[in-house]
C-alpha positions in Angstrom: 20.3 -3.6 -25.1 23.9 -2.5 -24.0 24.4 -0.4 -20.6 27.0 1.7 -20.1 30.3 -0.2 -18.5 30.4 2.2 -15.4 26.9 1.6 -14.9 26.5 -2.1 -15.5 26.2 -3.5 -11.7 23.6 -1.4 -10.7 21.9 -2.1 -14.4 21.9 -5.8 -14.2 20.5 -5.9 -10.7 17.6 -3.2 -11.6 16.9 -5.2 -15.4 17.3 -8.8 -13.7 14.8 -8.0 -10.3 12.4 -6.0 -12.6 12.0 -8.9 -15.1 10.9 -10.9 -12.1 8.5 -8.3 -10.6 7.4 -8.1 -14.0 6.6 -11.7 -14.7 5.0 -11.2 -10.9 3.0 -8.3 -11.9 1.8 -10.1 -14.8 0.5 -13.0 -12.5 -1.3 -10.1 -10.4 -2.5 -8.4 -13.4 -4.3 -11.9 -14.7 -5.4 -13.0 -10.7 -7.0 -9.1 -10.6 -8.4 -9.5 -14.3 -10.1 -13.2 -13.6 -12.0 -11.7 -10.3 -12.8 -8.3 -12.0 -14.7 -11.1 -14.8 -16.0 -13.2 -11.7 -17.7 -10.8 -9.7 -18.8 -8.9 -12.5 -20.3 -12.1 -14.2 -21.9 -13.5 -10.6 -23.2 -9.8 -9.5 -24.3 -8.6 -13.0 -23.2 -4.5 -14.0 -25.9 -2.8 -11.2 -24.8 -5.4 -7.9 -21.2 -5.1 -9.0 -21.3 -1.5 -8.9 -22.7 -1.5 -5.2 -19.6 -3.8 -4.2 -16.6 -2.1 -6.6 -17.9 1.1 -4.9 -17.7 -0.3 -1.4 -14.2 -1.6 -2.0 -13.1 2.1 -3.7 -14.0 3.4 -0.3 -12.6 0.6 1.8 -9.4 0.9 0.0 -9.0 5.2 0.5 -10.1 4.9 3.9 -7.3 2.4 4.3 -4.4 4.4 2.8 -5.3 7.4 4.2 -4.9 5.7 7.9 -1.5 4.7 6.9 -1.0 8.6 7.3 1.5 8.8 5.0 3.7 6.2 6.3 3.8 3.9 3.9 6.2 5.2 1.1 8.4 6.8 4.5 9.1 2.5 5.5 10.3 1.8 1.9 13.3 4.5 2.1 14.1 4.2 5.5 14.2 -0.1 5.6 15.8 0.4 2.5 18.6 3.0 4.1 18.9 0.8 7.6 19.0 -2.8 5.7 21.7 -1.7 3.4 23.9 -0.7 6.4 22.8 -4.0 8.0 21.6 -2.1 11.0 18.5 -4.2 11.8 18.2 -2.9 15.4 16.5 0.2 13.5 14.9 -1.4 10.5 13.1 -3.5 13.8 12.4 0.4 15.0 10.9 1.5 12.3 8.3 -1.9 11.9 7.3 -1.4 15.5 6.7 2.1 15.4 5.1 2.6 12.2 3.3 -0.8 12.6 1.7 0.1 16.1 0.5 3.9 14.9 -1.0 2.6 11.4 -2.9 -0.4 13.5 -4.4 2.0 16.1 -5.6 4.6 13.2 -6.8 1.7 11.1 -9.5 0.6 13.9 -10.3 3.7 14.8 -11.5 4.5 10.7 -12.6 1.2 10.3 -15.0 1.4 13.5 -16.0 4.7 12.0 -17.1 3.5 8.3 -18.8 0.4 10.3 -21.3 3.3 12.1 -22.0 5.6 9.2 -22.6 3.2 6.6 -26.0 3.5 6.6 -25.8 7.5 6.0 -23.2 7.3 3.7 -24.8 4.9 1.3 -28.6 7.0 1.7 -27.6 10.7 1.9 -24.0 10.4 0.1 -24.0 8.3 -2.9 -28.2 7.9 -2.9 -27.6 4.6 -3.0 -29.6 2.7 -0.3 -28.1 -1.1 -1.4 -24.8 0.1 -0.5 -25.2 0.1 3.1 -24.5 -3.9 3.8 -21.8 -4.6 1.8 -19.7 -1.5 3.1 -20.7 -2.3 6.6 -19.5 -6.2 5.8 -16.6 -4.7 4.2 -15.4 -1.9 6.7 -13.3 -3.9 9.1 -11.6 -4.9 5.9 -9.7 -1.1 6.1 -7.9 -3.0 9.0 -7.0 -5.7 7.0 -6.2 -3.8 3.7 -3.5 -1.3 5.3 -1.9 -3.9 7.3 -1.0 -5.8 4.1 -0.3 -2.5 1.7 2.4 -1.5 4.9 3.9 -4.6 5.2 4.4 -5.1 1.3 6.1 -1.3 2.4 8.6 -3.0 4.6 9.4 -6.0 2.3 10.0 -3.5 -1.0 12.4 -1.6 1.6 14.0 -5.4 1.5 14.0 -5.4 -2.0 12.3 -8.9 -1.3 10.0 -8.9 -4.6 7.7 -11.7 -4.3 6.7 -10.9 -0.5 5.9 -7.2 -1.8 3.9 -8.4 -5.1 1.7 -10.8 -2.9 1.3 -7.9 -0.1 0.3 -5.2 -3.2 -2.1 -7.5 -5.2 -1.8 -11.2 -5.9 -2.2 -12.6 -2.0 -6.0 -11.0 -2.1 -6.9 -11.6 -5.5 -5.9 -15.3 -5.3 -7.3 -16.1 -2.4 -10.3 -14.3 -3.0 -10.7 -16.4 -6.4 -10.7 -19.6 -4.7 -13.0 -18.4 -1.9 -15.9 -17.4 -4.5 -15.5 -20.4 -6.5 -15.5 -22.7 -3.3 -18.8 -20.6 -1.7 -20.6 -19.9 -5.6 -20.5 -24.1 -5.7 -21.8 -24.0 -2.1 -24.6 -21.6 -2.1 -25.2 -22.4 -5.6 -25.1 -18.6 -6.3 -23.8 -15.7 -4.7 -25.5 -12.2 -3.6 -23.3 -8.8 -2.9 -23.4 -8.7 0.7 -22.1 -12.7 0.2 -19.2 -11.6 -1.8 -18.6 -8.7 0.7 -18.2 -11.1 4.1 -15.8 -12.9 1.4 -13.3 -10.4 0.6 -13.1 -9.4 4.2 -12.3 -12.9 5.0 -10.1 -12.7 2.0 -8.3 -9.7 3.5 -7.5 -11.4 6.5 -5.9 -14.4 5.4 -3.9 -12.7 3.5 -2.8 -9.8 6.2 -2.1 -12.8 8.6 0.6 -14.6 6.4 1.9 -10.9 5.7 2.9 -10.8 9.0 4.0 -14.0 9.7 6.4 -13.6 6.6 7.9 -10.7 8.3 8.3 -12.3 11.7 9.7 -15.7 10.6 13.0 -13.5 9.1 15.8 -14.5 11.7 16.2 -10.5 12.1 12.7 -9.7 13.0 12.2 -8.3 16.6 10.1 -5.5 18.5 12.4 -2.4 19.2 10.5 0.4 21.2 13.4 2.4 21.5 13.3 4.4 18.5 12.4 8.5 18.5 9.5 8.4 15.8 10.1 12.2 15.4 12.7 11.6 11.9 9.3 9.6 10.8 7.2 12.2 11.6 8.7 15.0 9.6 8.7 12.7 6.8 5.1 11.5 7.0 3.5 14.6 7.5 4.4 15.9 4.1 3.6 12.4 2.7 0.5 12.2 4.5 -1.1 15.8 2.0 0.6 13.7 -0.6 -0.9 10.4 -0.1 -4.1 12.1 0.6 -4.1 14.1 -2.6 -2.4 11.1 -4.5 -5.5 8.8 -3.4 -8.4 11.7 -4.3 -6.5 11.5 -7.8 -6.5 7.9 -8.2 -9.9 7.3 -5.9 -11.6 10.5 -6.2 -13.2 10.0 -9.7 -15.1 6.7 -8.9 -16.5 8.3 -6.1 -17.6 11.6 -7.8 -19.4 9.0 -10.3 -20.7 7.2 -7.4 -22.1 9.8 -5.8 -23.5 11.5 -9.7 -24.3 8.4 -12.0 -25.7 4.4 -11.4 -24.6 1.7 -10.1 -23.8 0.0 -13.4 -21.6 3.3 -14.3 -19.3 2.1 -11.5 -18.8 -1.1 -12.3 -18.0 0.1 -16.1 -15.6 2.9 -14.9 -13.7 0.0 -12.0 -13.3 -2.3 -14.9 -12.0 0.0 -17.5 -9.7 1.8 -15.1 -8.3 -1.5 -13.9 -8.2 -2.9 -17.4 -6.5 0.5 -18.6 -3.7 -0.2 -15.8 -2.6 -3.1 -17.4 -0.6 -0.3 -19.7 1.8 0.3 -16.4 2.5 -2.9 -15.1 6.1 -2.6 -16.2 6.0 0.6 -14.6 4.6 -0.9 -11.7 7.5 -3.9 -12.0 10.2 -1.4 -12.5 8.8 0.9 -9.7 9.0 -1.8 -6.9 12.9 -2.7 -8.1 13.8 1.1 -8.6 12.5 3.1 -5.2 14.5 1.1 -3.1 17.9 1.9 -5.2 16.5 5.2 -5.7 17.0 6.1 -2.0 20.1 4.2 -1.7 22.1 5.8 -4.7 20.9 9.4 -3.4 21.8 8.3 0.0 25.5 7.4 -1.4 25.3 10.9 -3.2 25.8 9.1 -6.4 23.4 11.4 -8.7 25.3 10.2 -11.8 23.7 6.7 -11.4 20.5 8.0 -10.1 20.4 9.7 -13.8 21.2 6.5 -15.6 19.2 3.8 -14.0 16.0 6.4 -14.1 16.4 7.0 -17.8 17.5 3.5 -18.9 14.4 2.0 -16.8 11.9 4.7 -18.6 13.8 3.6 -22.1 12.8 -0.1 -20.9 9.3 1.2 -19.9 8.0 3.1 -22.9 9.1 -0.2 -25.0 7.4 -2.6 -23.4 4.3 -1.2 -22.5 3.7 -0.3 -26.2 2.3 -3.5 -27.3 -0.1 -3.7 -24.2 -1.3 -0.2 -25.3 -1.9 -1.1 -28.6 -3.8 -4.4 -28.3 -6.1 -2.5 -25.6 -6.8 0.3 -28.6 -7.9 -2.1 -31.1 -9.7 -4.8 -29.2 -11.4 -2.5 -26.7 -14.7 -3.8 -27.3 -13.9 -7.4 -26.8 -11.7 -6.7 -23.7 -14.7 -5.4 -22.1 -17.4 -7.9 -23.2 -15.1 -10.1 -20.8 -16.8 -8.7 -17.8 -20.2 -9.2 -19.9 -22.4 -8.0 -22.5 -23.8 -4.9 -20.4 -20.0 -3.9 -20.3 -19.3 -3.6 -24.2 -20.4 0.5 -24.0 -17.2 1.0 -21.6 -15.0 0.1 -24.4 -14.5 4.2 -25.6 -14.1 4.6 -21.5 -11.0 2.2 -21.3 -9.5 3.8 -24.8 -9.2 7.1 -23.0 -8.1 5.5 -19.7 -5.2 3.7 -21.5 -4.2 6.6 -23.5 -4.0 8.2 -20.0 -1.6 5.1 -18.3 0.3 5.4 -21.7 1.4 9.1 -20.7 2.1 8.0 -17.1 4.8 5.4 -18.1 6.2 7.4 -20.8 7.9 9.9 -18.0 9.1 7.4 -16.2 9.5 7.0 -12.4 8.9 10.8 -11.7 7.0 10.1 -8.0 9.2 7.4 -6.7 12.1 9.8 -7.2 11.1 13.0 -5.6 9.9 10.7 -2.6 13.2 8.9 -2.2 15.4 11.5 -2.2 13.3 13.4 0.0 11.7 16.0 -2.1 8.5 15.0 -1.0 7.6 18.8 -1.0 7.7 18.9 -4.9 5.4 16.1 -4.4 2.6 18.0 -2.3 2.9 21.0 -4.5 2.2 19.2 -7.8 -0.3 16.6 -6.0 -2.3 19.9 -4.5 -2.4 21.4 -8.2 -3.2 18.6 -9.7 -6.4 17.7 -7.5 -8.0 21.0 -8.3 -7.6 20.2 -11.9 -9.3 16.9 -11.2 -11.9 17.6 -9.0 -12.7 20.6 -11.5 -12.9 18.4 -14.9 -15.2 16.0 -12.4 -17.4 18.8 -11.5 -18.1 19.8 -14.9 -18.0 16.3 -17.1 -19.4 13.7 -15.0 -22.7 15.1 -14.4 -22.9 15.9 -18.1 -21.3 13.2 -19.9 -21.6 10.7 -17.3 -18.8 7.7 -17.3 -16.7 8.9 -20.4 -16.6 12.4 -18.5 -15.1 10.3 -15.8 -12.7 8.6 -17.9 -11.3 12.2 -19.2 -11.3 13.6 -16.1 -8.8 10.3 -15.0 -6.5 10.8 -17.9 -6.3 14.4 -18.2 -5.1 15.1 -14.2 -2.8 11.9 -14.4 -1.1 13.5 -17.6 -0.7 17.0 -15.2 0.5 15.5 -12.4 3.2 13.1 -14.3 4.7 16.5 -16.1 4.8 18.9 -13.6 6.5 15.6 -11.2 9.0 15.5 -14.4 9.2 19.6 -14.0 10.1 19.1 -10.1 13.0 16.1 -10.9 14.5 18.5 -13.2 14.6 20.8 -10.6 15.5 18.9 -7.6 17.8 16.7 -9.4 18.8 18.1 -12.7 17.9 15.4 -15.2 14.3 13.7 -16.7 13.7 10.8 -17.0 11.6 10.8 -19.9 14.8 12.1 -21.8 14.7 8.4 -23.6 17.3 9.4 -26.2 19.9 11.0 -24.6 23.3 9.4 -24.7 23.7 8.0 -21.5 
């Protein structure tokens, strides 16, 4: 593939770091697969669906605490690092770091206390209750690691960032379960609960140690949080209506359909997102030069690089999409034979993903170039569409309701995103055969 001349330094760094968050991804796709098939194969479909809905909660509770800082640490690292002005980047870690860690405890204390009700009078699911109270002080954990892989994608370090996102957890979780399932000879949910927490830690402790053994790393506490603040906000409503997007279906089934539903839906969806990891890959490269490109004013490469990397996109994650649509069944008899029924569920789900990728980067660059307003407004629209399709399908059609309602709001909030890049910006991505 041959990009255009004035382009081709900012091309071959985006096509050369996204082939090695690719391969990355790839690693963390197969680590997340293996203990999706572990836990599923040690816990059976009903035990498995009591711990991938504790975990669904653990993880939104965790985001939302990171109050909308998260994505804010990616453009301004990225913005500070690139000037070499590490007094600030330093600013920015202590500030943000200090805030998220304070509203972390406080939800994780929280979700520790009301356990009990949420599992009996929310989700009618008594069982519930120990492995989310095992698992709650893991929303400390989990959004320590997710912000720090923040701060090393504002780095444009891709291996720290792929083992904060994914890999780090899933990897060290793998080895713990085998270890302990050849202990215990066995393993019940509120086992593999106390495991991921543990899990969780480890991995949040050599997060942070990877950030402080950088020769730049030091606490600065003079810094005027304000800038962040007015950023946040705005990405707080659109973390918060991102999450209900992404989250908010699994808990709607929780709280409407069994157990074993659950555990069909996690494994589909997660299976289904196999159809973005280039995305994903391109995604962690892209944000970073996003920000900087629009902080340089140069739109003209902000153009290319976002239609070239959707051209990339689209063509790769074709053959994934395919091979999920004809061996659907087997695919889901990996996590066992009660799972074989989910394979219409992770047909629509991928179908869904498929759309997703096919815009292109439309979220990552309305938030770097501070248009995180366009963001809110199409996050906010799309949430009513979703919580509306989950009102009416799942109690009706149970888990493939679930599954529709996933791919039909993902679909609206990728083209009204492409709608608000057009606007803000003047281009779309998704443009694939435009001569640029």
């Amino acid at each position: 593939m041959k990009f255009p001349s004035a382009h081709k330094e900012n091309y071959s760094e985006l096509f050369s770091k996204s082939v090695m968050s690719l391969l990355l991804k790839i690693l963390a796709a197969g680590a997340a697969l293996s203990l999706n098939i572990i836990i599923s194969r040690f816990l059976g479909a009903e035990h498995s669906g009591y711990y991938f809905l504790a975990i669904t909660l653990v993880t939104v509770l965790a985001m939302l605490s990171l109050m909308g800082f998260d994505p804010i640490v990616t453009r301004f690292v990225s913005a500070y690092s690139s000037k070499n002005n590490w007094s600030l980047v330093n600013a920015v870690y202590t500030a943000v770091t200090i805030r998220a860690s304070l509203a972390l405890l406080l939800v994780s204390v929280l979700l520790f206390l009301s356990a009990p009700f949420l599992s009996e009078n929310v989700f009618h699911k008594p069982l519930l209750s120990s492995p989310l109270k095992y698992m709650s002080f893991g929303v400390i954990s989990l959004g320590l690691v997710m912000l720090h892989g923040r701060f090393f994608q504002g780095l444009k370090q891709v291996g720290k960032l792929h083992f904060c996102q994914n890999l780090g957890l899933s990897l060290v979780l793998i080895v713990l379960l085998l270890l302990f399932f050849l202990i215990l000879d066995g393993l019940n949910t509120g086992q593999v609960a106390l495991l991921y927490l543990l899990a969780s830690c480890i991995v949040t402790l050599i997060a942070i140690w990877l950030w402080w053994k950088r020769s730049q790393s030091n606490w600065n506490f003079e810094y005027n949080a304000r800038e962040l603040w007015r950023s946040a906000l705005p990405m707080w409503g659109v973390a918060s209506l991102s999450i209900l997007m992404t989250w908010g279906v699994p808990l709607f089934l929780g709280v409407w359909a069994e157990s074993k539903d659950v555990a069909v839906f996690h494994n589909a969806f997660r299976t289904s997102s196999l159809v973005m990891l280039v995305l994903m890959a391109i995604n962690s490269i892209a944000a970073p030069k996003f920000s900087a490109l629009h902080h340089q004013g140069d739109i003209e490469s902000l153009k290319h690089i976002a239609i070239w990397s959707t051209r990339l996109m689209v063509l790769a994650c074709i053959p994934v999409l395919g091979f999920i649509l004809v061996f659907s069944e087997w695919i889901m008899g990996l996590f066992g034979p009660e799972f074989v029924v989910g394979a219409p569920v992770l047909v629509v789900l991928a179908l869904g993903q498929f759309v997703n990728v096919a815009t292109g980067s439309v979220g990552f660059l309305l938030s770097m170039t501070g248009h995180e307003r366009y963001l809110l407004c199409s996050s906010g629209i799309t949430a009513v569409v979703m919580v509306g399709l989950c009102v009416w399908l799942i109690p009706e059609y149970g888990v493939m309701g679930a599954a529709i309602a996933q791919a039909v709001s993902l679909s609206v909030q990728m083209l009204l995103n492409t709608w608000f890049v057009k606007m803000a910006l003047g281009f779309v991505p998704m443009n694939i055969f435009s001569k640029t």
